[in-house]
Residue, then its C-alpha position, 0 to 999 in steps of 0.5 A: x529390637x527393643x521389646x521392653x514395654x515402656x512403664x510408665x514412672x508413677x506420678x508423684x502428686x503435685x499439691x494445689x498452690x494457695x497462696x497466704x500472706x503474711x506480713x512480717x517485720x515489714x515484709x510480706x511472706x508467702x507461704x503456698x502450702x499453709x493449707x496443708x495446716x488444716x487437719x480437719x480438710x478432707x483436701x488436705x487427708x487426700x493430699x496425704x494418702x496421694x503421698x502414701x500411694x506414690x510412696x507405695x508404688x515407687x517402693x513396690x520392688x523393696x517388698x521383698x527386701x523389706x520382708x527380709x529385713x523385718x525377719x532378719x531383724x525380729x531374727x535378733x530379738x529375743x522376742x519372750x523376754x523379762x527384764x531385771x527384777x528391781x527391788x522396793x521393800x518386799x516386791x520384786x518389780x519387772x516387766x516381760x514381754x510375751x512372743x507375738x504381744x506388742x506390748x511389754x506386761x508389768x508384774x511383781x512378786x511378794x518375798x522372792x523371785x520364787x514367788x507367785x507373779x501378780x499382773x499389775x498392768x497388761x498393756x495388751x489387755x488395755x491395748x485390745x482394739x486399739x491401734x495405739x497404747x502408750x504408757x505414761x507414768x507408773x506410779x506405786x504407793x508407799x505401802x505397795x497397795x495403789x497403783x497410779x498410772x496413766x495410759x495415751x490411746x491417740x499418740x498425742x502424748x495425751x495421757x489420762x490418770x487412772x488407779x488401780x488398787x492391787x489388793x482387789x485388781x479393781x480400777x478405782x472410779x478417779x481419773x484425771x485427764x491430760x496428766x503429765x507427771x504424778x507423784x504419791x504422799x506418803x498417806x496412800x491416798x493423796x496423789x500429787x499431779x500436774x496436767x498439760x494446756x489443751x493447747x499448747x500442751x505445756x504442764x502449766x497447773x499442779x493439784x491435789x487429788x484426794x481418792x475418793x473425791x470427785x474434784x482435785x484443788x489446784x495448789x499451783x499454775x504456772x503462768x510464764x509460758x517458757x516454764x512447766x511444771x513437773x512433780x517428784x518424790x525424792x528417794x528417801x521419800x521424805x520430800x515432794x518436789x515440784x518442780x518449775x522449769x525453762x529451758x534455762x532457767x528453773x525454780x523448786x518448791x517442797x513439801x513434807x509427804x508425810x503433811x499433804x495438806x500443807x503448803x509448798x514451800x518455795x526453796x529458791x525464787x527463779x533467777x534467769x539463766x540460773x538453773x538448778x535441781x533438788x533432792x533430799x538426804x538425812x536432813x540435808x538437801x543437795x543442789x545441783x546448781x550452774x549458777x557461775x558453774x557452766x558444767x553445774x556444782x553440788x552443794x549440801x544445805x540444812x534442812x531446817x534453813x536451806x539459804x544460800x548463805x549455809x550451802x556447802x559445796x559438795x562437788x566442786x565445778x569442772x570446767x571439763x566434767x558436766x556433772x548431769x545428775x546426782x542420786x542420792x542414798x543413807x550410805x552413798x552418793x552417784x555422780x552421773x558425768x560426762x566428759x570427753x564425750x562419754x559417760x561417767x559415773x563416781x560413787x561417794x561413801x559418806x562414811x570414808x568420804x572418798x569417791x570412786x569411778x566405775x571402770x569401764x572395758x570400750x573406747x566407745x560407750x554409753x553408762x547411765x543409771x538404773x532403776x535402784x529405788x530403795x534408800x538404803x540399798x548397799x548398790x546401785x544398778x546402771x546399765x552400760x553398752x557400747x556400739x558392739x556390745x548389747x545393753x547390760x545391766x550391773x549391780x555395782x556393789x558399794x562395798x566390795x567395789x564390784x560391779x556384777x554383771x546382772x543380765x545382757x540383752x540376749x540377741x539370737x541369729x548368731x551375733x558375735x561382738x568379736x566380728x565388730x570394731x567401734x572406735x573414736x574419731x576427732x574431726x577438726x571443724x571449720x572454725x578449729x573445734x574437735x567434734x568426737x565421732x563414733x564409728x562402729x563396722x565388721x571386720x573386714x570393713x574396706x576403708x578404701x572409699x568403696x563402701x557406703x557409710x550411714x551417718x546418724x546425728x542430732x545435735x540439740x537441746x543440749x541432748x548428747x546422741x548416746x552410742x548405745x546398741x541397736x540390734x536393728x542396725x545390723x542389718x547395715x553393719x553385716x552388709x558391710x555398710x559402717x555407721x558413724x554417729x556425729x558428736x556435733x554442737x547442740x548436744x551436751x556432748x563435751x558439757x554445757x558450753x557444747x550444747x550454748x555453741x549449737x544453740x540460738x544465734x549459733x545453731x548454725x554450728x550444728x550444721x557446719x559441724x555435721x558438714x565437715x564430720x561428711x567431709x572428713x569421712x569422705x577424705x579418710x576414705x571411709x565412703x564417697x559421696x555416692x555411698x553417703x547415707x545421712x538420717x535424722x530425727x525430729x530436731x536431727x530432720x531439722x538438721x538433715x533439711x538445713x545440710x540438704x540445702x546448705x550441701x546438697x551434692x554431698x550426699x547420695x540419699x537421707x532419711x527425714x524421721x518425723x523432721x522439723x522442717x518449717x522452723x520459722x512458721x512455728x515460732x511465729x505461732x504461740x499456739x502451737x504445742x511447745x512454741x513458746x517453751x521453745x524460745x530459749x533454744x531457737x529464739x523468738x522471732x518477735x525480735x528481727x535479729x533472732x527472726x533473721x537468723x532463724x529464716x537463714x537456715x529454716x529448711x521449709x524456707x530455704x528451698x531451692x532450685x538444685x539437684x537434691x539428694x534422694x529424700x524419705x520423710x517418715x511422719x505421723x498425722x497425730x505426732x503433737x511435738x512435730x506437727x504432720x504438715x512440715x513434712x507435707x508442706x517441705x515435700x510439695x515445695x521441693x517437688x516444684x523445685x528440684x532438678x534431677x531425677x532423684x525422687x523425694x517421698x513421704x509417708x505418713x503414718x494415717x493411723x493412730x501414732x506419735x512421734x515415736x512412731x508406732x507403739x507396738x514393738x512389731x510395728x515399730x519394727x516393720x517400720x524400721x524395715x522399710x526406712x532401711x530397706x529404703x536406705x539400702x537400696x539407695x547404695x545398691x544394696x537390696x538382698 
């Protein structure tokens, strides 16, 4: 007979219903899990560590495997690192991290590399006692003596100014709290800073703060709630820029640093749609602009009268290269691209006047710029790496045409990227557009429809996913489960026209890309149904909670990171943080067309009866730019609606944690095991 004892499956919490009208271009809308918005709730807090304890008690038997997974993952990171010494004047700057520290430490050495190492910054140090530490800026003065920095303890993104004088090792008595972006004058006392609203969170005010001084006096406040602000100094450090920018459109002002107690000047007023960038070289400025140039154009203009009227064009627009930022230098010029999407990078000699494209080796990669701070270097730093091939840094040397390669992430625990295979894809869309695919697997890799298949996408904000390495993703990759990142509309993958073709009252592209990129998989044999894993971060939990309800028989399980699920409720709601910057990439729902458009697709609201596929939603109770209760309030109202026996977890992170999660770098690991150990499991997979 049968002698096994009956367990009893845990029970998953059910969220108390309280019902909240709201009226809403002529109808009433119901929202049964409104509550959950009250942070401050004791109700609310117990809510979500009754999701916290089902989550732990039906994931109990992953233990385990979750442990394994850590350790086979930290197994593949050099754990006593230091990164490449970058260059400014006679310092050598570089970070290093320490085995069994959370935290990278920031040094620099005077003459040479030989040289005595000073500690600028240990965010272990700064960091003890605390659960969370998050670095903001890290600005150095002109003559190398004043350090300004700015550190977060809560991962509200909130972040306080402090200074530190390197000469002595004293922290001065100035601070600014709430600073977003900081840049110094070339006095060494004068810092440029712009701070965010309590509230909303956006950079709306721009100041000037003398050392020493108790107060700092305001230069600028942006009053249109859709722009903020930001301050910068061009490379030759003859320039302080700040910057106005929305979505889509953006407007600069400059100043001479060697003159801080002068006024900005404007250099082009704000035109709508039109957006442009600024920077400065041997009395010239460039602008990077996409006025009548969809993929942008760059054009030289006289310091001395910079109107329109005397631009001259410096690159001329492509309709099929996205130009996405220039860097500037006295003997050579970077163009940073992206075509077909991937990344490109050209290099301009002012004195031959021609222009030369880096190689590189992979059909699959990602290029962008390093950190080559001084005017006058002869080469420039960009880093590359592929899906197989780990992140590395190369001096690209302008006058040999050579690029050196510098250092490559060393990844311990016998990783061998011959034993891998990355190639590129096109998927025909529904509507007869080309979306790219990036696939990487082990050799060996069955395509027979057997194997499962984790699928990766993000598609927004005109954000191209980049195919970088991961380490961490090994662990699905030698357990022979592929791994494919959608190339889908939203992003900026194939220029500027891709990301308006995912966006506003064609979002919905987004997901109808990420649909058919599952359905081609499936049809190439690359996996099925049953071995279809989906995940998706913050505007990609967005996407993951729109295809699970658009599809939700098409795949086996997902993973919802820090998700944006409760689309519609948020853009009604100007006081939260980023809303009304958000307008020009979701719409404002105040007009009926763009609210209509929204409520078709918001996940939170389109619900329904159906059997879902197994869910994970990872989240944090202070994350600012994905509020805790959309994972809360999508989790409580599927549980009342789903069929089958699929179950749908959340865990919320309780302690201190922002939207990237943890800030130690084993924390952030550990978490990482879970969600794959979770994943894995999912397809069968738990050794």
């Amino acid at each position: 007979g049968l002698t096994v004892a009956c367990q009893q499956a845990p029970q998953a919490p059910a969220a108390p219903v309280m019902e909240h009208r709201e009226t809403r271009h002529g109808t009433t809308v119901t929202d049964n899990y409104f509550w959950l918005r009250e942070k401050s709730n004791p109700k609310v807090i117990k809510y979500l560590e009754a999701e916290n304890t089902y989550t732990a008690a039906m994931t109990q038997g992953l233990k385990p495997f979750e442990d394994a997974l850590y350790h086979e993952m930290l197994s593949h990171i050099k754990q006593t690192d230091l990164s490449v010494p970058v260059r400014r004047g006679d310092y050598y700057y570089y970070s290093r991290t320490e085995q069994g520290k959370q935290y990278s430490i920031q040094c620099r050495k005077k003459g040479s590399l030989g040289g005595e190492e000073e500690v600028l910054l240990d965010l272990n140090e700064l960091g003890r006692g605390k659960k969370f530490a998050g670095l903001g800026a890290f600005e150095v003065s002109d003559d190398q003596n004043l350090l300004a920095y700015s550190i977060d303890y809560v991962g509200y993104r909130q972040f306080t100014l402090h200074v530190k004088d390197l000469r002595s090792g004293a922290t001065l008595p100035d601070t600014i709290e709430r600073v977003d972006s900081v840049a110094w004058a070339a006095d060494n006392r004068t810092l440029f800073v712009t701070t965010e609203d309590p509230v909303t969170k956006r950079a709306s005010q721009a100041w000037r703060h003398t050392l020493g001084q108790s107060d700092s006096k305001p230069i600028y406040e942006e009053k249109d709630e859709t722009f903020r602000l930001g301050v910068a100094k061009t490379r030759d450090k003859k320039y302080v820029l700040l910057e106005s920018i929305s979505k889509d459109t953006s407007e600069f002002r400059y100043l001479r640093a060697d003159r801080p107690k002068s006024d900005f000047a404007l250099f082009l007023a704000r035109e709508k749609q039109h957006r442009y960038f600024l920077d400065h070289r041997e009395n010239m400025f460039y602008v990077r602009s996409d006025k009548g140039a969809k993929n942008f154009q760059v054009f030289s203009a006289p310091e001395d009268d910079p109107a329109p009227k005397n631009w001259k064009v410096f690159i001329a627009h492509n309709p099929n290269v996205l130009i996405q930022g220039i860097d500037l230098f006295r003997d050579f010029a970077v163009s940073f691209e992206k075509s077909q999407a991937l990344n490109r990078i050209r290099i301009y000699n002012f004195k031959s006047g021609k222009w030369i494209a880096i190689p590189f080796p992979e059909p699959v990669y990602s290029a962008f710029p390093g950190d080559t701070p001084e005017y006058t270097s002869t080469t420039y730093r960009y880093s590359y790496q592929s899906l197989v091939t780990p992140r590395s840094v190369f001096d690209y040397d302008t006058e040999s045409g050579k690029s050196i390669l510098r250092k490559r992430q060393e990844v311990p625990g016998g990783y061998d990227p011959a034993q891998y295979i990355s190639e590129r894809q096109w998927v025909t869309a529904r509507d007869g557009v080309k979306v790219a695919l990036s696939i990487v697997y082990k050799k060996g890799f069955q395509r027979d429809g057997t194997r499962p298949l984790l699928l990766y996408a993000y598609g927004a904000y005109g954000f191209g996913w980049p195919a970088s390495f991961s380490s961490s993703r090994l662990v699905f990759l030698d357990r022979d489960v592929a791994y494919v990142i959608a190339h889908i509309r939203g992003g900026d993958d194939m220029g500027e026209q891709w990301y308006d073709d995912g966006k506003l009252m064609n979002k919905k592209n987004t997901f109808n890309d990420f649909v058919d990129c599952a359905e081609y998989l499936i049809r190439q044999k690359w996996t099925s149904k049953d071995g279809l894993l989906i995940e998706g971060e913050s505007a990609g939990g967005l996407l993951m909670g729109a295809v699970v309800n658009m599809r939700p028989d098409l795949f086996k399980a997902v993973h919802l990171g820090v998700p944006w699920l409760d689309v519609m409720n948020d853009m009604m709601d100007p006081s939260l943080p980023l809303t009304t910057e958000e307008y020009p990439e979701w719409g404002n729902p105040k007009d009926k067309a763009a609210y209509e458009y929204i409520l078709s697709y918001s996940p939170y609201d389109n619900l329904r009866r159906a059997s879902y596929p197994a869910m994970l939603l990872t989240e944090s109770l202070n994350d600012s730019q994905v509020a805790y209760w959309e994972s809360a309030k999508f989790v409580a109202k599927a549980r009342t609606l789903k069929t089958g026996n699929n179950p749908i977890l959340l865990k919320m992170k309780m302690d201190p944690a922002g939207h990237g999660g943890a800030s130690g770098r084993y924390d952030q690991l550990r978490d990482r095991a879970f969600e794959c150990a979770w994943m894995l499991s999912q397809v069968g997979i738990t050794k």
